[in-house]
Every structure is written in C-alpha cells, then in structure tokens.
NUDRENZA-670573 format. One line per field, with one value per residue (C-alpha): residue in three letters; x negated, y, z; chain; residue number from 0. Coordinates in steps of 0.2 Angstrom, whole numbers, plus 5000, padded with zeros to 4 digits. Example, Ala and Ser with C-alpha at 12.3 -4.5 7.8 and 13.67 -1.06 7.14 Angstrom:
# NUDRENZA-670573
rofi (ALA  SER)
X (4938  4932)
Y (4978  4995)
Z (5039  5036)
vodren (A  A)
kolba (0  1)
//
This chain:
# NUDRENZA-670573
rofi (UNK  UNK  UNK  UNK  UNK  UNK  UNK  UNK  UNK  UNK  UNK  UNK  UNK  UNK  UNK  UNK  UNK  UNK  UNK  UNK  UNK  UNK  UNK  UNK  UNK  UNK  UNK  UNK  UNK  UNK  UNK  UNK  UNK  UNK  UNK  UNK  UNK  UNK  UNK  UNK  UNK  UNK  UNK  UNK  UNK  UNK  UNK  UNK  UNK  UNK  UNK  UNK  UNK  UNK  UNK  UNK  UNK  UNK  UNK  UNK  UNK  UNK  UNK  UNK  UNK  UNK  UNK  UNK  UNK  UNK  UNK  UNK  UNK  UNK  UNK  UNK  UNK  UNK  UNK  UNK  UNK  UNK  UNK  UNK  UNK  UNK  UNK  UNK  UNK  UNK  UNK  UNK  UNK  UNK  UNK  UNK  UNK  UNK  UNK  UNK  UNK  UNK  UNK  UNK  UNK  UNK  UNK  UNK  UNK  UNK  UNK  UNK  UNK  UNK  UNK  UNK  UNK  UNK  UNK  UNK  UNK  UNK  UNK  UNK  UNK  UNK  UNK  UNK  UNK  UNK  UNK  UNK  UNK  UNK  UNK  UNK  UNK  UNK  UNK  UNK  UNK  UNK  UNK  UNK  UNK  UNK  UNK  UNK  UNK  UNK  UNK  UNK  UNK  UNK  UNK  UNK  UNK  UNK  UNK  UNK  UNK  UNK  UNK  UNK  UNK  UNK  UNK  UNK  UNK  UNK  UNK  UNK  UNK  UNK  UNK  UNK  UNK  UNK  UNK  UNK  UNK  UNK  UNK  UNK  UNK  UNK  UNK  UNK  UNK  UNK  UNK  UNK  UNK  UNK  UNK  UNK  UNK  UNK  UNK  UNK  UNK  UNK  UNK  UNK  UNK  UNK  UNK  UNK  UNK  UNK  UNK  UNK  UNK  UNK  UNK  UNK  UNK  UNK  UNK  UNK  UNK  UNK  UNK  UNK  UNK  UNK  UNK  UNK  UNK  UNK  UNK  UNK  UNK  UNK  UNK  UNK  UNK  UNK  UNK  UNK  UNK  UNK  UNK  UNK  UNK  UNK  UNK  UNK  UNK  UNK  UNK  UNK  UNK  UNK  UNK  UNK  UNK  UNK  UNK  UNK  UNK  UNK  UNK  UNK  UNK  UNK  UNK  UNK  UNK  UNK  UNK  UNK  UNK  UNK  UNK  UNK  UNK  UNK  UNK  UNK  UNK  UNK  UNK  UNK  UNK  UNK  UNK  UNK  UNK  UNK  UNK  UNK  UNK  UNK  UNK  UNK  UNK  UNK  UNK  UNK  UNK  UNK  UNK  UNK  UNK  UNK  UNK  UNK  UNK  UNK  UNK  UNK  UNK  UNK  UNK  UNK  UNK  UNK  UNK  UNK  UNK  UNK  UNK  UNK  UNK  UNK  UNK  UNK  UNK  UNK  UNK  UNK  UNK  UNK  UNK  UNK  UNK  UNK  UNK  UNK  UNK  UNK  UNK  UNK  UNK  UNK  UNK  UNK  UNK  UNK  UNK  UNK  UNK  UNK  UNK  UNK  UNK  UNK  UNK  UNK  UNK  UNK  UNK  UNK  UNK  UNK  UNK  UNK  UNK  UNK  UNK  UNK  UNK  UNK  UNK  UNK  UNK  UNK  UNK  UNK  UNK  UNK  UNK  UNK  UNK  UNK  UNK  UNK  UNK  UNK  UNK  UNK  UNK  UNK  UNK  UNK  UNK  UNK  UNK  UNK  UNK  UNK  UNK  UNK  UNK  UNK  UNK  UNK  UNK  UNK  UNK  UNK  UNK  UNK  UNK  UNK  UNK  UNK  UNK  UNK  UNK  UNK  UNK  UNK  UNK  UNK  UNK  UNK  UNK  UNK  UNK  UNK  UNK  UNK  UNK  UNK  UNK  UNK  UNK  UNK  UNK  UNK  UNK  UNK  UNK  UNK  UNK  UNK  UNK  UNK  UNK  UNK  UNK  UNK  UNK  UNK  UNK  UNK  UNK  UNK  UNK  UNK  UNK  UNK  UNK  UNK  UNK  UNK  UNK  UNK  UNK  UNK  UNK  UNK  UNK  UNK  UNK  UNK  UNK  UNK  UNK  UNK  UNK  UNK  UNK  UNK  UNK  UNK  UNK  UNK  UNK  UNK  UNK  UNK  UNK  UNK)
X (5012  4998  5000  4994  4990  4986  4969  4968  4950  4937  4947  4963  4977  4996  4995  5015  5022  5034  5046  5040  5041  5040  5025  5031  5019  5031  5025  5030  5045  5039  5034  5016  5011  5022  5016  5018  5030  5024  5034  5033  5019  5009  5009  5004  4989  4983  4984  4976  4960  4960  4961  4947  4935  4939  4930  4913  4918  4926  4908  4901  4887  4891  4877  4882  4899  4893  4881  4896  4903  4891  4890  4910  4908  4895  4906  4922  4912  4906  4920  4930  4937  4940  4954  4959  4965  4974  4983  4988  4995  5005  5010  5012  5002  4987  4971  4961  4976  4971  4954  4959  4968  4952  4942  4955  4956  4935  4934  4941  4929  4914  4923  4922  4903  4902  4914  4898  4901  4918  4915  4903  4909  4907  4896  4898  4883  4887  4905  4904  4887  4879  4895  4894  4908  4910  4922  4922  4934  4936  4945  4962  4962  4972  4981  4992  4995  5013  5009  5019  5020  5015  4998  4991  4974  4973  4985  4979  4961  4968  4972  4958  4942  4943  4952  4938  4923  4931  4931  4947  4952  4966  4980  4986  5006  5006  5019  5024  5027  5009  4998  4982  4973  4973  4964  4953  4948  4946  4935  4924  4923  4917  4904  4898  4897  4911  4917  4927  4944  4940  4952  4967  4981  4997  5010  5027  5044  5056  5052  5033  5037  5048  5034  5022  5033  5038  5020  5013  4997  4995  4991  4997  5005  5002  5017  5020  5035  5055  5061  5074  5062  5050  5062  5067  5049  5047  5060  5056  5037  5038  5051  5038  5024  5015  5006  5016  5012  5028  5024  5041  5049  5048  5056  5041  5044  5034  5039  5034  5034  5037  5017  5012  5001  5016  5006  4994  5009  5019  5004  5002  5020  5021  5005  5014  5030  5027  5009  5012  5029  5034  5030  5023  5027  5017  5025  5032  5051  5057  5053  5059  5060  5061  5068  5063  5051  5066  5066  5051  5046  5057  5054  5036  5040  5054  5039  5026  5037  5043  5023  5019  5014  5024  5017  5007  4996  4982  4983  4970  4983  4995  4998  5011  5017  5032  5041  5036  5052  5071  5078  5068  5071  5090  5088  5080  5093  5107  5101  5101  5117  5122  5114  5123  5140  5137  5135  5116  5107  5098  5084  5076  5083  5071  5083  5084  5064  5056  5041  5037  5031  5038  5055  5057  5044  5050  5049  5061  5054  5051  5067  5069  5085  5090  5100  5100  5108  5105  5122  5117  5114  5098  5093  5096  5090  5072  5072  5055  5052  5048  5064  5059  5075  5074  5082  5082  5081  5082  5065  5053  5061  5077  5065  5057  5075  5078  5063  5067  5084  5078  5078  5060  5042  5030  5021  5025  5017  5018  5012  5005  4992  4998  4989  5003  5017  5006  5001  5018  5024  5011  5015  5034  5037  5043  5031  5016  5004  5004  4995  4991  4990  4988  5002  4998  4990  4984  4967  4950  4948  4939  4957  4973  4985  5005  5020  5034  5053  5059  5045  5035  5043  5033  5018  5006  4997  4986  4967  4955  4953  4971  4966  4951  4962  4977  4963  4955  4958  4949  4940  4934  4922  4917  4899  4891  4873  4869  4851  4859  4875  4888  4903  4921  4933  4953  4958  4959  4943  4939  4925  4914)
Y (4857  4867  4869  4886  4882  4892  4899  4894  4895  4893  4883  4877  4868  4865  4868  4859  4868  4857  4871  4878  4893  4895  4905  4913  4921  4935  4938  4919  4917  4900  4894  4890  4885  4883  4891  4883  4894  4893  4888  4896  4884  4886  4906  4897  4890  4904  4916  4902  4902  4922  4921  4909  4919  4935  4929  4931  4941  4955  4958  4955  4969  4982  4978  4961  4966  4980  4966  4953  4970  4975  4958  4955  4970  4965  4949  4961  4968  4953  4943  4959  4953  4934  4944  4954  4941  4931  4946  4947  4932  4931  4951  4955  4972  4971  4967  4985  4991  4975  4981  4999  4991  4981  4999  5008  4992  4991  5009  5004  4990  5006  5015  5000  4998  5013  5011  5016  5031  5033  5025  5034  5041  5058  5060  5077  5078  5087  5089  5089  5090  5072  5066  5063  5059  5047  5039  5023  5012  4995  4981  4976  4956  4948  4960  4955  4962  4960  4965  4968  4960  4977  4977  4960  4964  4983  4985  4970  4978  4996  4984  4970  4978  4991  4980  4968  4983  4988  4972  4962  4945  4945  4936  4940  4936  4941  4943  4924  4930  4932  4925  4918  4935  4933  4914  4921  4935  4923  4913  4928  4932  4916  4919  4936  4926  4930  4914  4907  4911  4930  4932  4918  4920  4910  4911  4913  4920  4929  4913  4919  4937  4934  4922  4938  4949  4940  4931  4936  4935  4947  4965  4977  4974  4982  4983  4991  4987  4993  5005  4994  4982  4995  4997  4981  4977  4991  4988  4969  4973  4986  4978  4964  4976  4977  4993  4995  5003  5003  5011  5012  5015  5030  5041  5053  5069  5079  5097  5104  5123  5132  5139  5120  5111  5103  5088  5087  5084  5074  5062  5061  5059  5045  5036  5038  5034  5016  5011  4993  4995  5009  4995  5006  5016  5031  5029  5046  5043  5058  5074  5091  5102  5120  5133  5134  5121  5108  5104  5104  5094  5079  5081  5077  5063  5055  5052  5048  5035  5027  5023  5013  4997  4981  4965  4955  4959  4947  4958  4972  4980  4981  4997  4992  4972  4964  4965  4953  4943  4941  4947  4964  4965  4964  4977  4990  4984  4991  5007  5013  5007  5015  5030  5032  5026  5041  5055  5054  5057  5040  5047  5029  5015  5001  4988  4978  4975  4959  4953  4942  4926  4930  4929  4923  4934  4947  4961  4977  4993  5010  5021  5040  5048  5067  5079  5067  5074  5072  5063  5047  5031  5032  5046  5039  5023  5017  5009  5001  5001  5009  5019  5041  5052  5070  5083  5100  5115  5134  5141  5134  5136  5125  5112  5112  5110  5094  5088  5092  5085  5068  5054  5049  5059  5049  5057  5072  5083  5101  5103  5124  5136  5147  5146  5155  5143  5127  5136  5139  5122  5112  5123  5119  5103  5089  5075  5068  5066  5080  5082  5098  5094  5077  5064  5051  5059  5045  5050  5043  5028  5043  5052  5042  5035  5038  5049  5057  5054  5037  5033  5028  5022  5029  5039  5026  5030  5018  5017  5032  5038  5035  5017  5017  5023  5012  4994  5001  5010  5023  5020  5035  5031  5044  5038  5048  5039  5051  5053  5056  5049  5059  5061  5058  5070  5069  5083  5083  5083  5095  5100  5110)
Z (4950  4959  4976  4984  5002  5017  5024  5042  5051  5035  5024  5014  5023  5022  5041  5046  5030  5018  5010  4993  4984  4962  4957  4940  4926  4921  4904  4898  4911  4916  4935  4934  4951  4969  4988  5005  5015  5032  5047  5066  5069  5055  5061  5080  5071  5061  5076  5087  5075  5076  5094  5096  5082  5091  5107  5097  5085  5093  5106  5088  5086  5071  5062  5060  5052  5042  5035  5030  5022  5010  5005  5003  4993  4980  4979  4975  4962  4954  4955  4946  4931  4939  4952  4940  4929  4943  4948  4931  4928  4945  4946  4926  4925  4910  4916  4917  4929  4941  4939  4944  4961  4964  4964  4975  4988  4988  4991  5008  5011  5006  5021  5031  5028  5034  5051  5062  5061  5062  5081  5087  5104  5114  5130  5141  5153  5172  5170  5188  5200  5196  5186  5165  5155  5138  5127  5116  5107  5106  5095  5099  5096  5082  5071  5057  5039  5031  5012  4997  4977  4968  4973  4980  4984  4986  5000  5011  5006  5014  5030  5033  5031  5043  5056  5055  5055  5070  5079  5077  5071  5055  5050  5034  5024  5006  4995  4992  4973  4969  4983  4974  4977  4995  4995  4982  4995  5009  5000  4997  5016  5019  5006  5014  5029  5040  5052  5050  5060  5059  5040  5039  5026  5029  5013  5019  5018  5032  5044  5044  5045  5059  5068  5064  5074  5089  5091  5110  5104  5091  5097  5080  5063  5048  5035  5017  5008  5008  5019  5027  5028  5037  5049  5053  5056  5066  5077  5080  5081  5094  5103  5106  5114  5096  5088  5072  5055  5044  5027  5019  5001  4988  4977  4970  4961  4949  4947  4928  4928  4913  4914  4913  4898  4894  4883  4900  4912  4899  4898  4916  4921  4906  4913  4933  4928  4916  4924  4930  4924  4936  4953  4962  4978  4970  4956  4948  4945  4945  4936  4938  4923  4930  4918  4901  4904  4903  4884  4878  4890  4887  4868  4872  4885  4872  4860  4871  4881  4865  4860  4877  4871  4880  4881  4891  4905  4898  4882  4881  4868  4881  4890  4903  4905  4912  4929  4941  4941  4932  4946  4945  4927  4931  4943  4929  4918  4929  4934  4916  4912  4928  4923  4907  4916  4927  4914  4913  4893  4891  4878  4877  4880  4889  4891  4874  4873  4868  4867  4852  4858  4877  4875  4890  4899  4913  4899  4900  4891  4896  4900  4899  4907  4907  4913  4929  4948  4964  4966  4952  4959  4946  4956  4973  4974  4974  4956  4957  4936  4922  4923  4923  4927  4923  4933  4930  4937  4938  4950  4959  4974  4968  4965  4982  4987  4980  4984  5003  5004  4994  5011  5005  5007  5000  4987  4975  4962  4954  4937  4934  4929  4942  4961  4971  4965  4968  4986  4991  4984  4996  5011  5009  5000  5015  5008  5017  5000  4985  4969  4962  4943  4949  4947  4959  4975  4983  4997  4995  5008  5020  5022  5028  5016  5022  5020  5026  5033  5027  5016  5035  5050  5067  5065  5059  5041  5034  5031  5033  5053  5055  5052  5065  5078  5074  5076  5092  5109  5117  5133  5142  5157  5173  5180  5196  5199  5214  5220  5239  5246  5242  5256  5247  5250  5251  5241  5222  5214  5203  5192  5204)
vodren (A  A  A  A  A  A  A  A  A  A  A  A  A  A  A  A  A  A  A  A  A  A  A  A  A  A  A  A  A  A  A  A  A  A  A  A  A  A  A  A  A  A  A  A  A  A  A  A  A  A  A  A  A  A  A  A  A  A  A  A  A  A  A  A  A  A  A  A  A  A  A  A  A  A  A  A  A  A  A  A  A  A  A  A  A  A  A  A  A  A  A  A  A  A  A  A  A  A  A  A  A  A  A  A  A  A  A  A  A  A  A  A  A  A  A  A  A  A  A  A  A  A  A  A  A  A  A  A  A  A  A  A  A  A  A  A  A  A  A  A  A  A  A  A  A  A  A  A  A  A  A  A  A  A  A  A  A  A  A  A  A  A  A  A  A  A  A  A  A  A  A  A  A  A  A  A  A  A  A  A  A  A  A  A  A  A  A  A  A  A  A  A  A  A  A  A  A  A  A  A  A  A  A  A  A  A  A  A  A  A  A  A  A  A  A  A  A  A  A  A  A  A  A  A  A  A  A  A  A  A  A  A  A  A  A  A  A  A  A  A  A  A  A  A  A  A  A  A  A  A  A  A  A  A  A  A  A  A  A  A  A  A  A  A  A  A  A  A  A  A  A  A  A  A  A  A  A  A  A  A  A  A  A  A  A  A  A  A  A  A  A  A  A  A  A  A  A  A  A  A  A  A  A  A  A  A  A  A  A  A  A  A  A  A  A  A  A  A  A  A  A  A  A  A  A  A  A  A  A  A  A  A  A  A  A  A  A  A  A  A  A  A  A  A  A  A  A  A  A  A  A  A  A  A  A  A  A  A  A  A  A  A  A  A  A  A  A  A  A  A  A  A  A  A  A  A  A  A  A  A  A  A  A  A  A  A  A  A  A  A  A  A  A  A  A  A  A  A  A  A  A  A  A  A  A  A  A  A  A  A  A  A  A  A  A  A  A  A  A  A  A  A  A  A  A  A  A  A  A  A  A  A  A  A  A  A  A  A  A  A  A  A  A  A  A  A  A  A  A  A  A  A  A  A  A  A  A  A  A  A  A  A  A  A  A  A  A  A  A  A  A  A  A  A  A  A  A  A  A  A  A  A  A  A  A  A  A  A  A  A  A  A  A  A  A  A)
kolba (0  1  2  3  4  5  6  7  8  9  10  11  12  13  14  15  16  17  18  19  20  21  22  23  24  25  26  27  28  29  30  31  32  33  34  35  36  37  38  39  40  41  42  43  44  45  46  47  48  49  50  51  52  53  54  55  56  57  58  59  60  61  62  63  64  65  66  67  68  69  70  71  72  73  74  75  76  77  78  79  80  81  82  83  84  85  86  87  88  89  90  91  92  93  94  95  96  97  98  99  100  101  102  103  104  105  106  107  108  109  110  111  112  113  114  115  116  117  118  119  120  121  122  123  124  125  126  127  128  129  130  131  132  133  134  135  136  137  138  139  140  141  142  143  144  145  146  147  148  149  150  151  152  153  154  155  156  157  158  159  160  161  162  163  164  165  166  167  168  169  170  171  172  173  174  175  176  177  178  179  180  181  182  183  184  185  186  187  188  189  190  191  192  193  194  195  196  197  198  199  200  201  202  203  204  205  206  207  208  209  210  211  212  213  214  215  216  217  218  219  220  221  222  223  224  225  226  227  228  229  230  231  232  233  234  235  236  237  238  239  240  241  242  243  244  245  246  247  248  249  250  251  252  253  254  255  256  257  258  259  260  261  262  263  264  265  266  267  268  269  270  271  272  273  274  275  276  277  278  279  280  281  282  283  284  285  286  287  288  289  290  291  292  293  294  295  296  297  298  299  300  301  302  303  304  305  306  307  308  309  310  311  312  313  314  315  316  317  318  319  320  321  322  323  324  325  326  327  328  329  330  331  332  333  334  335  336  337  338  339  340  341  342  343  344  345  346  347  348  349  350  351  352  353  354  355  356  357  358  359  360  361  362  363  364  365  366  367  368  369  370  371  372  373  374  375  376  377  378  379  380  381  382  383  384  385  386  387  388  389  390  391  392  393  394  395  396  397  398  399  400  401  402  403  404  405  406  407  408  409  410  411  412  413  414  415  416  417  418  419  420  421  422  423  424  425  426  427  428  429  430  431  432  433  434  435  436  437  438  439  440  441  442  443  444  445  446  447  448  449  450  451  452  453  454  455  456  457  458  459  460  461  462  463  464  465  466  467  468  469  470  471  472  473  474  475  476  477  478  479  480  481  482  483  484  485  486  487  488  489  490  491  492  493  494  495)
//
C-alpha cells in the first residue's frame, strides 16, 4: 500500500507519525493508497523548518521571489494534465474540471508575480517643517493554510503564493481525503527554487488542526471549509493571538426572471448546480423561479439535468463524476428522500444511478426538486451535491427576500434582460459575491474572494488585496533629518 508522507523542509518524511488514513478513488470505490496523519510534533517540526527558512526568506529581496514565482508557474502549466489527473483520481471530478481548478488557483500565482506592486508604499514629503512621512508592510512569519477536499489545489493556490510573494514561510494541512496534489505542488516549489522550509505540507486530521491552532509560532491561519468548522477555528485561532481567515459554507441562489433566456440560465444553472457533482461552495443549489418564469424553466432543467453524463472522472465522456466518499453519497441520498418526505416534487431522481463497471464507485446522479420552501430541510441545509431545489416565487422583490433571510451569503445570481432589476437586485441582495447573467461569480485573483454572514467568519476574504493585507502589516515611519538643531517642545506636536 502506498504511503503518502509529509513535506517537511525540502523533502518527504513520516516526521513521528504512525496513524493512517485510506485514500479512496471514488469512481471504483476501492482504497488505493493511505496518508500519515500527523501528530503535535510532527506540526512542531513543520513549523520549526518555517521558522528557520523565514529568517532568510522573509528579508528575502522581491526580486528573488517573484523569480521562484514565474518559474513555479511555468511548472503549473507544464505539469497541467499530470495534477489534473491526480486530483481526479483522489477527488472524483473529470479531468478538464481539475484542469479548470488548476487555471483559477495559477491565476493567483500570476497575482503573486506581480505582488511588487501591490506593496509599494506611500511617502508624504514636509508634513511638518523638515519631517516626511512613509508607510511599508512586511511579512508576518509562519502562517498556516487549513484547506478543504473539494478543490485540492486551487484553494491552497488562493493562500500560499501570495503569503510567500509577500515574505512569509507556509505550512500547509490539506484535506486528508485527496492530499497528493499538495506533495505534488511542493515538489514543484522546489523545482522553481524556493528553499527549502519556506512551503511544508503535513497531512492530518483534527490532531493537526488542533496543533495548527494552538502553535505559538505561527502568526495567521487561513481556513476554507464548513461553517461550524469556520467557527470553531476561529475561535481557537484567535483565542491564541493568531490573524484568522474563516471562509465558511454556502447555500447559493440563482434568481430566473420571467424576461430571462430561459435555455441560457437553464444551461448555466445545470452546469452550476452538477459541475464536480455539486461539491462546491459556489455551487448554485438553489433556484428561484419568479412568476411566470417558474414552469418553463423547470421543463427545460428536467431535460437538461436528465442528459448530464455520470461516470468517471478519468472519462472524457463524463460530464460530472462521483462524490468524493460513501459517506457523502449517503448524504445526497437523504436529502432527496427528505425532500420528497416533506412535500417537495422530485422531478429527477439521482439516487438509483450506476455506473457500469463502477458499481461500487461513489456515484449518485443529478437530482431536480420543485416547488421546494424555505422551511425543507433540502432547502436549509448545505447539501454539498448534485442536488438543485427550486423555489418559486411571485416578484423580484419576494426573491431578494429569501435570499436575505437564507443564514448563508456566499454567492448569488440573477438571470435578466432588464438592467433596473439586475441593478436593484446587486444593491440589495445580502451576499458578498453576485453574477449578473453569470452563475458562479467568483473574482479574478486581482479582487478578493469571500462572502457574507455565515458563509465567512471575521472580516477576512481571501486572495486579491485583501490577501496582501491579511500576510503583512503596515509600518508607517516619521523621519526629521534637520539641517539645524531643532529645540523640542512639550506641547502636542502638530503639523505646523
């Protein structure tokens, strides 16, 4: 059975670890490799190495880590279709959507090569008689990235680029469901020539988290996953004296007006709601059928939903694969029956699927339900599969209601050919990202990734400025090099 170690200062290593985890392929069902799960010591040594390489690293000049960046790029790019293949065989999604996560997470890295800029300081000349004024920022030490299953190399790219361009040292704990990606990236760092320390990946489960947390050495943690788990780390984290970002779960809406291309949004909510089976925390789960919009629109979905094509990942025929484990697949499962238990219309059914071949794969197929409300546990809770609920409703307005109400604010959307509803529906909707015609809004790596209410914990976002500012702080320095001494005076200076 392979073994899938650690990355602790420049190479592979089992560190103190002896607990195991099973790593499945979902599409056959069968466990085809294990990962160490680190212990509190194998976290001391990881963030030992970080401290060590952060001594050079983080009085490093920019040029030199812009340089290492363009070259871990060009490796991103060549080494496309080998990542994309691992992440299928670990996460489930086809191959073409790993390659689309590989674009989105580089596109970060491109932001990175570019982090010169986004440090550049302000100078104010003779803010007072012989005295100037300027700013800088600088790196914070050794920061940590807590990082979820759905997308193993995007999300950790939306953290470690930009905290290295700015200086620091990383540590990094994937999801211990699909953690090649992240020993795959580590060995392309130290192809691009970063030292070795400066990117460390330590596998684990809640002990490493938990070591993560509470460790005295390390200065900020970044974290995408659940909301309750958001929380939690917040709490902990910042309880410890640590920045925190907490990027939390989702329950995205798409509002369809009755002036809409229905076959346009129907193709776009399809493609939102089934791509990588639905695991996503932009994923669109719900849509809101406004007026006479409402059939139609479901007719359309009912047959475009029951052409996605299952299987698996490493299939180019595949449109969507399996769920990443049983357990998730039992999840799915549930809410539909629970949908249906609850007065819901299940207009395709998802749960009987097979795969021929991969029987015993993580399959489950795509699911509508309508006539869903607000009050339906299918509504409520954050599914995390290729489960769509439609809920309808009368006006614009009605919608923006539900939408402001729903606990979560990640992501939303509104389908129209009218500018004054799309207008006053980004003005008032509560949700930190919106798509105009556009299903999944996420920002280019140049704007900040992050929602509203439960969907992120503090006031944190992720990449983009906000991710400049959350790896440094500022320094603002007062200098007077006086041609004369100059008496000092007792009262309050000001700027005379």
């Amino acid at each position: 059975m392979h073994t899938i170690e650690h990355w602790i200062n420049g190479t592979t290593t089992s560190a103190g670890s002896t607990r195991t985890a099973p790593v499945h392929d979902p599409a056959t069902g069968q466990r085809q490799a294990q990962v160490l799960l680190a212990e509190p010591s194998d976290v001391d040594s990881a963030v030992a190495a970080a401290g060590k390489a952060f001594e050079s690293w983080g009085d490093s000049s920019l040029s030199q880590r812009i340089k290492v960046l363009f070259a871990f790029r060009e490796l991103l790019v060549k080494h496309e279709d080998e990542l994309a293949r691992i992440i299928s065989s670990e996460h489930g999604k086809v191959v073409d959507d790993a390659r689309g996560e590989i674009v989105r997470g580089r596109e970060v890295v491109e932001y990175a090569c570019g982090i010169a800029d986004a440090l550049k300081g302000s100078f104010s000349d003779q803010v007072s008689r012989d005295v100037d004024v300027h700013d800088f920022r600088q790196p914070l030490g050794v920061v940590a990235g807590i990082t979820p299953f759905n997308f193993p190399i995007m999300v950790p790219l939306w953290m470690h680029p930009v905290a290295i361009a700015t200086g620091n040292t990383f540590v990094l704990k994937p999801s211990e469901r699909d953690p090649s990606a992240s020993n795959f990236v580590a060995r392309l760092y130290a192809e691009a020539g970063l030292p070795e320390g400066v990117f460390n990946v330590v596998h684990g489960d809640k002990v490493a988290v938990d070591a993560i947390l509470d460790h005295p050495d390390i200065a900020a943690v970044s974290f995408v996953g659940s909301t309750p788990i958001a929380k939690y780390v917040h709490e902990r984290a910042t309880a410890a004296g640590k920045r925190v970002q907490a990027l939390g779960g989702a329950k995205n809406h798409a509002v369809v007006l009755p002036d809409a291309d229905l076959e346009y949004a129907a193709n776009h909510l399809t493609a939102a709601a089934f791509g990588s089976a639905g695991q996503r925390c932009m994923a669109i789960s719900v849509g809101v059928a406004v007026g006479a919009a409402g059939d139609k629109l479901v007719e359309i979905l009912e047959r475009k939903a029951r052409a996605v094509r299952v299987g698996p990942g490493s299939d180019p025929a595949s449109d969507m694969g399996p769920v990443v484990t049983e357990a998730a697949r039992a999840r799915v499962v549930a809410a539909v029956a629970g949908g249906a238990e609850q007065g819901a219309s299940v207009v395709v059914d998802g749960r009987g699927l097979t795969v021929d071949g991969h029987e015993e794969g993580f399959f489950v197929g795509p699911s509508l339900l309508d006539h869903v409300t607000t009050d339906m546990r299918a509504y409520q809770e954050e599914i995390f599969g290729p489960v769509l609920a439609v809920v309808r409703a009368e006006t614009v307005d009605e919608a923006i209601a539900i939408i402001n109400a729903n606990p979560y604010g990640n992501g939303t959307a509104i389908f129209t050919a009218g500018g004054e509803a799309a207008r006053k529906f980004q003005r008032e909707v509560k949700v930190g990202m919106i798509g105009v015609n556009v299903p999944v809004p996420v920002p280019m790596s140049y704007y900040s990734f992050g929602g509203w209410k439960d969907s992120l914990i503090g006031d944190s976002p992720i990449h983009g400025p906000a991710g400049v500012r959350f790896y440094t702080r500022a320094k603002v320095v007062t200098t007077r090099w006086p041609h004369t001494s100059a008496s000092a005076e007792f009262t309050f200076p000001t700027s005379s």
